[in-house]
N, CA and C atoms as a LAMMPS dump frame, in Angstrom:
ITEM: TIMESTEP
0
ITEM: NUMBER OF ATOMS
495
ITEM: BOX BOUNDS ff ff ff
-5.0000000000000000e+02 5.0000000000000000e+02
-5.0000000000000000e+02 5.0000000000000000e+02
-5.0000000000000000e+02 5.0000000000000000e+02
ITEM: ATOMS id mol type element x y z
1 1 1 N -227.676 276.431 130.715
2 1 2 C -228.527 275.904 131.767
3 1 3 C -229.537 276.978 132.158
4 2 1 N -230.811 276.765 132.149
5 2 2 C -232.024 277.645 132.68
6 2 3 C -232.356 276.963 134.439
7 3 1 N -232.709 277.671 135.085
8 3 2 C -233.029 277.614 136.135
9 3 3 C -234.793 278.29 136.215
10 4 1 N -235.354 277.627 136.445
11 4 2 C -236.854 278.065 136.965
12 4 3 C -238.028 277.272 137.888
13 5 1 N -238.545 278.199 138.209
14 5 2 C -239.527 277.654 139.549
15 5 3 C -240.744 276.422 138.721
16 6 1 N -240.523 275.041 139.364
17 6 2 C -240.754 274.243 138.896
18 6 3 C -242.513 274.338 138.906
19 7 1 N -243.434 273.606 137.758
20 7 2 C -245.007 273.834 137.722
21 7 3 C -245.681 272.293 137.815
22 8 1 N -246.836 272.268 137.691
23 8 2 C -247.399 271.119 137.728
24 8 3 C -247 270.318 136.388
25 9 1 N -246.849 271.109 135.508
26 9 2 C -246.305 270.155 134.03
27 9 3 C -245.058 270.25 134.045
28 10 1 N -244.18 269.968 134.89
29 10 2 C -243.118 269.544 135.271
30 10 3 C -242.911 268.366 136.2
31 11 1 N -244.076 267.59 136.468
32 11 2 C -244.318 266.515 137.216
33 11 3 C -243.714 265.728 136.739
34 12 1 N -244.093 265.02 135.373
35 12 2 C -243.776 263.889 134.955
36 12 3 C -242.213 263.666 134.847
37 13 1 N -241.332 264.954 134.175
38 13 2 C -240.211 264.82 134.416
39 13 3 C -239.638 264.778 135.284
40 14 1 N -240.165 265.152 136.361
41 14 2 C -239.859 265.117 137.931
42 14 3 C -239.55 263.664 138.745
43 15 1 N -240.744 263.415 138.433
44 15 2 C -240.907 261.491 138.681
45 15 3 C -240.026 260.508 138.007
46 16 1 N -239.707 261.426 136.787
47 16 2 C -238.982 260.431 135.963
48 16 3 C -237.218 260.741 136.474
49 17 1 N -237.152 261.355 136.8
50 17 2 C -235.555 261.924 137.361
51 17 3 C -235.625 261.026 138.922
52 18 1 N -236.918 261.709 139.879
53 18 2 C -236.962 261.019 141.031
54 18 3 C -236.498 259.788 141.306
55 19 1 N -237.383 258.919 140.515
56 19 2 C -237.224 257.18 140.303
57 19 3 C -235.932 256.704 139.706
58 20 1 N -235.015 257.7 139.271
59 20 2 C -233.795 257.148 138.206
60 20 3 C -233.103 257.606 139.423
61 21 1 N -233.08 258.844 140.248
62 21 2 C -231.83 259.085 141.203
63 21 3 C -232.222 258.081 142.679
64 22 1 N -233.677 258.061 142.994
65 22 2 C -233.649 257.15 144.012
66 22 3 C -234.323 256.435 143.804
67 23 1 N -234.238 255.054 143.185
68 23 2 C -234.968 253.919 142.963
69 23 3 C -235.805 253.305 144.063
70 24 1 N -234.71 252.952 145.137
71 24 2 C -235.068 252.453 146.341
72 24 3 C -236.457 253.102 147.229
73 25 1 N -236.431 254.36 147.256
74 25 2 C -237.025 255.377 148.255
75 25 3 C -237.54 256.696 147.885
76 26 1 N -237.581 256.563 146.286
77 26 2 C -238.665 257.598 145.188
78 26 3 C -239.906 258.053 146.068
79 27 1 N -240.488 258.928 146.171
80 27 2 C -241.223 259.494 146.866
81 27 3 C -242.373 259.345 145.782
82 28 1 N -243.929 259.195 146.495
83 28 2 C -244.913 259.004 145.261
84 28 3 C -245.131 260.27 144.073
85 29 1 N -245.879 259.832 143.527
86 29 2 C -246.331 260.953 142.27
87 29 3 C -246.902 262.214 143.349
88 30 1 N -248.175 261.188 143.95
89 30 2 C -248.864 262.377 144.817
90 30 3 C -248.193 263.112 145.855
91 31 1 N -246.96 262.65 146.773
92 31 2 C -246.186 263.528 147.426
93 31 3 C -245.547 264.574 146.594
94 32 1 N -245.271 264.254 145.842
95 32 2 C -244.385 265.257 144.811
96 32 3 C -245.509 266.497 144.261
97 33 1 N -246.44 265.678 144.203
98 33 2 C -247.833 266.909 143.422
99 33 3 C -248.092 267.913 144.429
100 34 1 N -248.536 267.177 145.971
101 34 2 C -248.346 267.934 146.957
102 34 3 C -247.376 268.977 146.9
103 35 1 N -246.5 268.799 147.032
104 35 2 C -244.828 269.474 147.586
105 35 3 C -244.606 270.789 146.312
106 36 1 N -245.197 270.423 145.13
107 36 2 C -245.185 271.545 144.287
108 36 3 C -246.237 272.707 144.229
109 37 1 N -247.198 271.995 144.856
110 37 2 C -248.718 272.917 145.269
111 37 3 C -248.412 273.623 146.748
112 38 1 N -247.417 273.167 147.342
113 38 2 C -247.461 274.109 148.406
114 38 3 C -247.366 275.093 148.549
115 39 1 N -248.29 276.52 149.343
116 39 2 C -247.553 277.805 149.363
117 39 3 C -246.184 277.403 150.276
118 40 1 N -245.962 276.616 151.219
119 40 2 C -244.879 277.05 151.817
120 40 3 C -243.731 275.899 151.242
121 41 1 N -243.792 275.608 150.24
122 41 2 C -242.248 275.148 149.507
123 41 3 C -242.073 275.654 148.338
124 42 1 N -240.914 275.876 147.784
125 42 2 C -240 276.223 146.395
126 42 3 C -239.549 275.62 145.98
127 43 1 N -240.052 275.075 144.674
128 43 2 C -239.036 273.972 144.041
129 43 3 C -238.957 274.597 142.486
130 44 1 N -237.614 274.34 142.452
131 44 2 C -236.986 274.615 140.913
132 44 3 C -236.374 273.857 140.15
133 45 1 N -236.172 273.614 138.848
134 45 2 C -236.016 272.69 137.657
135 45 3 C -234.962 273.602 137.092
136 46 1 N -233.729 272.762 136.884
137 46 2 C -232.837 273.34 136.204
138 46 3 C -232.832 272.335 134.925
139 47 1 N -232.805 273.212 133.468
140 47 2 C -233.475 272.755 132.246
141 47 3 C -231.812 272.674 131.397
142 48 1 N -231.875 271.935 130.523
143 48 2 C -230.767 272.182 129.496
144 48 3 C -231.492 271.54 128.4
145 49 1 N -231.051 272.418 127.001
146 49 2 C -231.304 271.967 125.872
147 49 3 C -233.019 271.638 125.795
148 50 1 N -234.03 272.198 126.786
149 50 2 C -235.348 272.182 126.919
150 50 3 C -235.301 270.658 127.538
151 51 1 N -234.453 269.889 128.081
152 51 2 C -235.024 269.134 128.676
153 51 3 C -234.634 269.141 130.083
154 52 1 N -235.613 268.637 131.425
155 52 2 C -234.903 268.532 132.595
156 52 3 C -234.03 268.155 133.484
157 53 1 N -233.345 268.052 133.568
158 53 2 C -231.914 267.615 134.113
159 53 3 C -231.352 267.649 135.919
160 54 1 N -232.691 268.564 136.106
161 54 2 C -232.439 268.605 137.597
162 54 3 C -233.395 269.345 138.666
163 55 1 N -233.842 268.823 139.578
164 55 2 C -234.823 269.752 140.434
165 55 3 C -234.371 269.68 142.261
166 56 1 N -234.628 270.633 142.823
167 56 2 C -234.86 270.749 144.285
168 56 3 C -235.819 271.723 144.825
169 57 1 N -236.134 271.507 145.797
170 57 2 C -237.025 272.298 146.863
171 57 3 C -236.854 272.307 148.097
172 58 1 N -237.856 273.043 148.811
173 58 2 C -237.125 273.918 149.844
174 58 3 C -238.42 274.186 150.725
175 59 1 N -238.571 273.037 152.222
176 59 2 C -240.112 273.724 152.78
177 59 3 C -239.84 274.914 153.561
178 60 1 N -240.135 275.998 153.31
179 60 2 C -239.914 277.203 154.442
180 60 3 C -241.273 277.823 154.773
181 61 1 N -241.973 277.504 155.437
182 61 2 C -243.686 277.949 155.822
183 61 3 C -243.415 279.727 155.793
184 62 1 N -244.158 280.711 155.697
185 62 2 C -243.622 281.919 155.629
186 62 3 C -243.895 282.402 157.051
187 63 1 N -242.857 283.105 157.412
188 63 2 C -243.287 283.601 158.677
189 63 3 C -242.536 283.216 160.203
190 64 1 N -241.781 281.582 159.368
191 64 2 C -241.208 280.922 160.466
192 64 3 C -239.747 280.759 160.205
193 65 1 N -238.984 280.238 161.333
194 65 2 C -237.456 280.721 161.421
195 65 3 C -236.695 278.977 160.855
196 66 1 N -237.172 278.174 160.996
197 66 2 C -236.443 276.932 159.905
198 66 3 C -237.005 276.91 159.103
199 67 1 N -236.278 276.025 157.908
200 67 2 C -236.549 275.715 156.454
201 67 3 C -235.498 274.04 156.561
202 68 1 N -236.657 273.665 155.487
203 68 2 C -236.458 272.122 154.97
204 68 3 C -235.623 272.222 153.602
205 69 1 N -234.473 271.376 153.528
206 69 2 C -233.892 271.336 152.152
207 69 3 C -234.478 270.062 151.873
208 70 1 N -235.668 269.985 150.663
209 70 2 C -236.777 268.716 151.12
210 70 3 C -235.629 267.302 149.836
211 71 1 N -235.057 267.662 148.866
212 71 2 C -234.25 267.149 147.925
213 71 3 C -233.91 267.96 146.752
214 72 1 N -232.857 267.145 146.7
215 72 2 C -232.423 267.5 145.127
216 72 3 C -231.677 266.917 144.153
217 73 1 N -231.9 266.546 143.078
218 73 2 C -231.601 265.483 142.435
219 73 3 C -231.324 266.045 140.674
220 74 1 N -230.199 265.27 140.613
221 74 2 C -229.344 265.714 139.17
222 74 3 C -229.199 264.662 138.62
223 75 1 N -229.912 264.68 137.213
224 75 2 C -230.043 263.757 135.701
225 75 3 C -227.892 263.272 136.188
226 76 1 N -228.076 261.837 136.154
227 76 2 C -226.531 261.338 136.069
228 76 3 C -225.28 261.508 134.846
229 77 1 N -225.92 262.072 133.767
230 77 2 C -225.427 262.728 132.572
231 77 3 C -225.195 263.801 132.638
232 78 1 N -226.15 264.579 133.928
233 78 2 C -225.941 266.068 133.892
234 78 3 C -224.954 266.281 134.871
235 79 1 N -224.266 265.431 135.924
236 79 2 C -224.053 265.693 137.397
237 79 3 C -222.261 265.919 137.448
238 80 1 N -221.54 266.7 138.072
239 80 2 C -220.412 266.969 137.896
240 80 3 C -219.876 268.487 137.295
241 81 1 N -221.127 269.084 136.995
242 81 2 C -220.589 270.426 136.657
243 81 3 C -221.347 271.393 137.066
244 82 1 N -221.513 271.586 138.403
245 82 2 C -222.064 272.716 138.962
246 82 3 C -223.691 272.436 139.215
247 83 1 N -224.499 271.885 139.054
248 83 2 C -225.883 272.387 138.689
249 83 3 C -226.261 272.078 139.918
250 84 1 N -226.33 270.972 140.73
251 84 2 C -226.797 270.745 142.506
252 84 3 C -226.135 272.01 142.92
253 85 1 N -224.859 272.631 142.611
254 85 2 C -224.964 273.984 143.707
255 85 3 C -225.512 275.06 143.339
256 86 1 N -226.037 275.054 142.171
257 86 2 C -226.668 276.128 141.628
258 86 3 C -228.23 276.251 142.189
259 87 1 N -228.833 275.036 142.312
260 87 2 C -230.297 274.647 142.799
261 87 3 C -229.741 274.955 144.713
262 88 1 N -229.288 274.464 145.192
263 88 2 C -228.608 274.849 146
264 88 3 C -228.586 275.797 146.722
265 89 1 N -227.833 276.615 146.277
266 89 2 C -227.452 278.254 146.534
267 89 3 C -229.1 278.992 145.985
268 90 1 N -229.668 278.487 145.203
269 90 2 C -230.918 279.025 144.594
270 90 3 C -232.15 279.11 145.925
271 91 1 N -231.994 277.699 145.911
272 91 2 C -233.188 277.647 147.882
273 91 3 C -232.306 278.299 149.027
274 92 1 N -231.084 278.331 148.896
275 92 2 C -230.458 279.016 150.436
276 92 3 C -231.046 280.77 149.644
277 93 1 N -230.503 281.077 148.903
278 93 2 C -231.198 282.72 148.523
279 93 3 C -232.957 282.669 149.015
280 94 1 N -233.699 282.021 148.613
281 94 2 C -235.227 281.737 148.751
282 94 3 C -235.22 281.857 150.399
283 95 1 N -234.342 280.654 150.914
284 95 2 C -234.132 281.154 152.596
285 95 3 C -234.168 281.991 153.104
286 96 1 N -233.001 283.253 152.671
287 96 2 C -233.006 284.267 153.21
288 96 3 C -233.6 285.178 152.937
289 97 1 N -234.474 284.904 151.543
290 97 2 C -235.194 286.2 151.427
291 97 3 C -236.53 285.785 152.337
292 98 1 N -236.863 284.826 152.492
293 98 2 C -237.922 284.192 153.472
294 98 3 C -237.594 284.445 155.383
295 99 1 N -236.607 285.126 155.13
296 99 2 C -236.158 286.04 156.607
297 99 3 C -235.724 284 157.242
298 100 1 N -235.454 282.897 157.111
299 100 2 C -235.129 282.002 157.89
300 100 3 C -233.762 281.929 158.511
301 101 1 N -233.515 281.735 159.799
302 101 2 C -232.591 281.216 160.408
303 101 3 C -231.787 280.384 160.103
304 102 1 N -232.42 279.122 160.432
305 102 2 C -231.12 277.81 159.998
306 102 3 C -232.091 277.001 158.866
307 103 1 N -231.68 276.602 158.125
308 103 2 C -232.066 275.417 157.16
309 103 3 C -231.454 273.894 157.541
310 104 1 N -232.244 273.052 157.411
311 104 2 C -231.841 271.993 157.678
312 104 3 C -232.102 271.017 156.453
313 105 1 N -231.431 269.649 156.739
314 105 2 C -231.629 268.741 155.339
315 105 3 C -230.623 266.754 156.001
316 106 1 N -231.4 266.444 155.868
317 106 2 C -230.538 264.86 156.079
318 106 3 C -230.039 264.668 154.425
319 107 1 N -229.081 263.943 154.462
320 107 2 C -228.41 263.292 153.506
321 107 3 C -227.571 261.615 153.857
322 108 1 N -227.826 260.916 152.64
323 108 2 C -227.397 259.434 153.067
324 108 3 C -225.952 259.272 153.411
325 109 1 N -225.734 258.695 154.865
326 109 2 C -224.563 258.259 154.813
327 109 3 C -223.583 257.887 153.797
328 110 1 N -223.903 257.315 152.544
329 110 2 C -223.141 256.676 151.924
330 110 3 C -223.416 257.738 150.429
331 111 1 N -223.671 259.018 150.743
332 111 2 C -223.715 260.241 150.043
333 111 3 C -222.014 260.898 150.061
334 112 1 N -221.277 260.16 149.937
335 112 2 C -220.527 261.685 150.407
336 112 3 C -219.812 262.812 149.572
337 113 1 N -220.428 262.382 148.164
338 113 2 C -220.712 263.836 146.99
339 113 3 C -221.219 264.934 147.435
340 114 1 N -222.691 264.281 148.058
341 114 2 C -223.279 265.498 148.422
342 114 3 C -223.006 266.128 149.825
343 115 1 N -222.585 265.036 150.718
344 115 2 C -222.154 265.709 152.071
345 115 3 C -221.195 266.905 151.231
346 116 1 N -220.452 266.515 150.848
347 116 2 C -219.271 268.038 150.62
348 116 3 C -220.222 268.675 150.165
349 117 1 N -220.992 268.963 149.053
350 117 2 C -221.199 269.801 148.576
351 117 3 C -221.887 270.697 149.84
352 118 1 N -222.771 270.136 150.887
353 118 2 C -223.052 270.972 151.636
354 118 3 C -222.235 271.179 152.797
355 119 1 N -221.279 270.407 152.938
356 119 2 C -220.48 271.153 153.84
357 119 3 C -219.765 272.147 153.233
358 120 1 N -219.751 272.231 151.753
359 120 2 C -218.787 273.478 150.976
360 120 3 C -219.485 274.936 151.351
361 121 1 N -220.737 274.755 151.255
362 121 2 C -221.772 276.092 151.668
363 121 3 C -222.127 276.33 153.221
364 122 1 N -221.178 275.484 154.076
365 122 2 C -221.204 275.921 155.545
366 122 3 C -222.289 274.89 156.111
367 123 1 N -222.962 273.794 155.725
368 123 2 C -223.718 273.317 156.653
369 123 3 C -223.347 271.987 156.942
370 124 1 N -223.409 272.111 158.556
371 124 2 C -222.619 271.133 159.318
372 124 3 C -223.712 270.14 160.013
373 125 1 N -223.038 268.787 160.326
374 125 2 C -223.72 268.116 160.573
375 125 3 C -224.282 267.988 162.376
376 126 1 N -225.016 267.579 162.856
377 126 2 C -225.733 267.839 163.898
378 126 3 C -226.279 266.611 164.752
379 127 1 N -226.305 265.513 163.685
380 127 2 C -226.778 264.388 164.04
381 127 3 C -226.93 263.61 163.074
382 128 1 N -227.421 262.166 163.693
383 128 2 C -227.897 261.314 162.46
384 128 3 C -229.219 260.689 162.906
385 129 1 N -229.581 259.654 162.401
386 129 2 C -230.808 259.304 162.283
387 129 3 C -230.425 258.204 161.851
388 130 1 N -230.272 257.026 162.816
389 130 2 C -230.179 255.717 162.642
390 130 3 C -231.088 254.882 161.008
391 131 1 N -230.894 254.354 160.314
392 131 2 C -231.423 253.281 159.291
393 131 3 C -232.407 254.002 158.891
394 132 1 N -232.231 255.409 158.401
395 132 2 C -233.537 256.506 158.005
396 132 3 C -234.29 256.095 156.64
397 133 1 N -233.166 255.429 155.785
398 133 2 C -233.388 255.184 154.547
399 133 3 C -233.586 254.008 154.276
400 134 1 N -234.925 253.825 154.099
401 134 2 C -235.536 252.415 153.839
402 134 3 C -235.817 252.07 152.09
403 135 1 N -235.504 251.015 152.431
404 135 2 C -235.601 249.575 152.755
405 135 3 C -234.2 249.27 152.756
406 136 1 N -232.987 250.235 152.477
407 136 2 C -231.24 249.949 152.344
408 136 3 C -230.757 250.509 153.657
409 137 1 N -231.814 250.548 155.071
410 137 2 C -231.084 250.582 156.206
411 137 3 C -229.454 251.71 156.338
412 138 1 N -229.383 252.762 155.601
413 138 2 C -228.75 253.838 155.625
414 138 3 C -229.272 254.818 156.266
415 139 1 N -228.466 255.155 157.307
416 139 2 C -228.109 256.39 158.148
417 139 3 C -228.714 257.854 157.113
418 140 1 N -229.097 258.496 158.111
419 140 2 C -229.303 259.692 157.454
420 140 3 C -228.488 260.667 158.525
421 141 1 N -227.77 261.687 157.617
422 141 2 C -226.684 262.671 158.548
423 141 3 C -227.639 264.092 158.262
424 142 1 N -228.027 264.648 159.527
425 142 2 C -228.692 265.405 159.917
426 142 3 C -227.631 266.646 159.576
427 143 1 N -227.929 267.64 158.875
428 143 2 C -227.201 268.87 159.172
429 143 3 C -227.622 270.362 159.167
430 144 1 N -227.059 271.354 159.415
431 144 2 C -227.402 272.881 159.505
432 144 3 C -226.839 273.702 158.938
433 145 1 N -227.458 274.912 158.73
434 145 2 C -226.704 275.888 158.057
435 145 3 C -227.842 276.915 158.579
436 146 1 N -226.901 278.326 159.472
437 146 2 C -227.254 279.421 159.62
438 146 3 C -227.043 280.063 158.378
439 147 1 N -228.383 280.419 157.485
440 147 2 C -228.521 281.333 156.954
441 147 3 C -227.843 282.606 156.596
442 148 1 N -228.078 283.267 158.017
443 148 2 C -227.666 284.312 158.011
444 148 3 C -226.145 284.509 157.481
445 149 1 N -225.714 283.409 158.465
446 149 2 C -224.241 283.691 158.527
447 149 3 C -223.742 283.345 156.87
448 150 1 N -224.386 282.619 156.379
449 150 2 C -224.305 282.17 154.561
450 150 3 C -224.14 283.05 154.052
451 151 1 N -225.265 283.787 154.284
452 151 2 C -225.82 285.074 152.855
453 151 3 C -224.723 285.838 153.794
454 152 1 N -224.408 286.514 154.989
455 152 2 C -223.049 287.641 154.978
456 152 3 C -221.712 287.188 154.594
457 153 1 N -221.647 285.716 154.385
458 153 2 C -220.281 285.573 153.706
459 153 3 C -220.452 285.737 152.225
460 154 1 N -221.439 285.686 151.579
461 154 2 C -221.699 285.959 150.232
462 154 3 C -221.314 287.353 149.998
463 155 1 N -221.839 288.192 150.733
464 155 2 C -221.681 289.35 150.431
465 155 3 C -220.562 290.125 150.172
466 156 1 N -220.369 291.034 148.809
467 156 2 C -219.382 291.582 148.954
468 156 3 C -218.784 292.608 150.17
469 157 1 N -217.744 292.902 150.493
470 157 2 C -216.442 293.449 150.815
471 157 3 C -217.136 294.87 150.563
472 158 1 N -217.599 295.959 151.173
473 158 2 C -217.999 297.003 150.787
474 158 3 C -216.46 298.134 150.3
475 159 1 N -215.237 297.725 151.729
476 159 2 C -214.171 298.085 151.605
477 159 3 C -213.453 297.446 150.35
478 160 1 N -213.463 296.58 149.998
479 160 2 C -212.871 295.576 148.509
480 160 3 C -213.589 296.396 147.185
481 161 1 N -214.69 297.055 147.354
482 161 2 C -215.324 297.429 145.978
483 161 3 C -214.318 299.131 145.77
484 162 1 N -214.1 299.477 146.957
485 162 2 C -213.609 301.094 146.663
486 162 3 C -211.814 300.858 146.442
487 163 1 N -211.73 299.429 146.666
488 163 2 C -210.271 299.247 146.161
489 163 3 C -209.818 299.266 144.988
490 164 1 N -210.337 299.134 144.307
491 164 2 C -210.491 299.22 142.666
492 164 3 C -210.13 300.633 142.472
493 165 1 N -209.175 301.023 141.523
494 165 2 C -208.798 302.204 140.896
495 165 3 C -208.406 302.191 139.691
């Protein structure tokens, strides 16, 4: 699996993953063109076998203390072995090197793959957002994750490294 910062000729596969993971509520070509031209979002394409299999992004304006987990979406052939936490953990790193506080992100009620996966990385829910997801009238579950507190549980054990003999 390659991981890299997604480009404009990565659109089409983009759209084409978009429309296959959310049929209902696919976001246009031109939002997506937007969202990759932004200075203040990160989006990355995780590749296998040279083809794409998976992308997310991440709005964090520079300078400011939230960040957007804007989506992320995994080829259904590809999904089950790691790669959403890899894209994942990829924008929470981008977070913190972007000095942000809390990151935020809704996810569909009737998600609850991905609820774990982000409640596995510490971000808790906060709220919802009544019938967010149109035109299938699904709830969107609002949630958070302090940063900070992320990246210092990542970190190694400074006392754990001199344990080693």
């Amino acid at each position: 699996m390659t991981l890299r910062t997604a480009t404009a000729d990565d659109l089409g596969a983009i759209m084409a993953l978009e429309r296959a993971s959310f049929p209902t509520d696919a976001w246009s070509e031109a939002m997506m063109r937007e969202e990759l031209a932004s200075p203040h979002g990160r989006y990355l394409v995780s590749e296998e076998a040279g083809r794409l299999v998976g992308y997310a992004g991440l709005r964090a304006p520079r300078g400011g203390k939230d960040a957007d987990i804007q989506t992320i979406a995994i080829a259904e052939s590809a999904r089950g072995r790691g790669r959403g936490r890899v894209l994942l953990e990829a924008l929470l790193e981008e977070a913190s090197v972007r000095r942000v506080h809390d990151v935020f992100l809704e996810v569909r009620a009737d998600n609850p793959v991905a609820q774990a996966l982000y409640a596995s990385e510490g971000f808790t829910e906060v709220g919802r957002r009544p019938r967010y997801y149109q035109p299938d009238d699904v709830d969107a579950v609002v949630m958070r994750l302090d940063v900070r507190g992320w990246a210092t549980r990542r970190e190694p054990d400074p006392e754990d490294a001199g344990a080693c003999t």
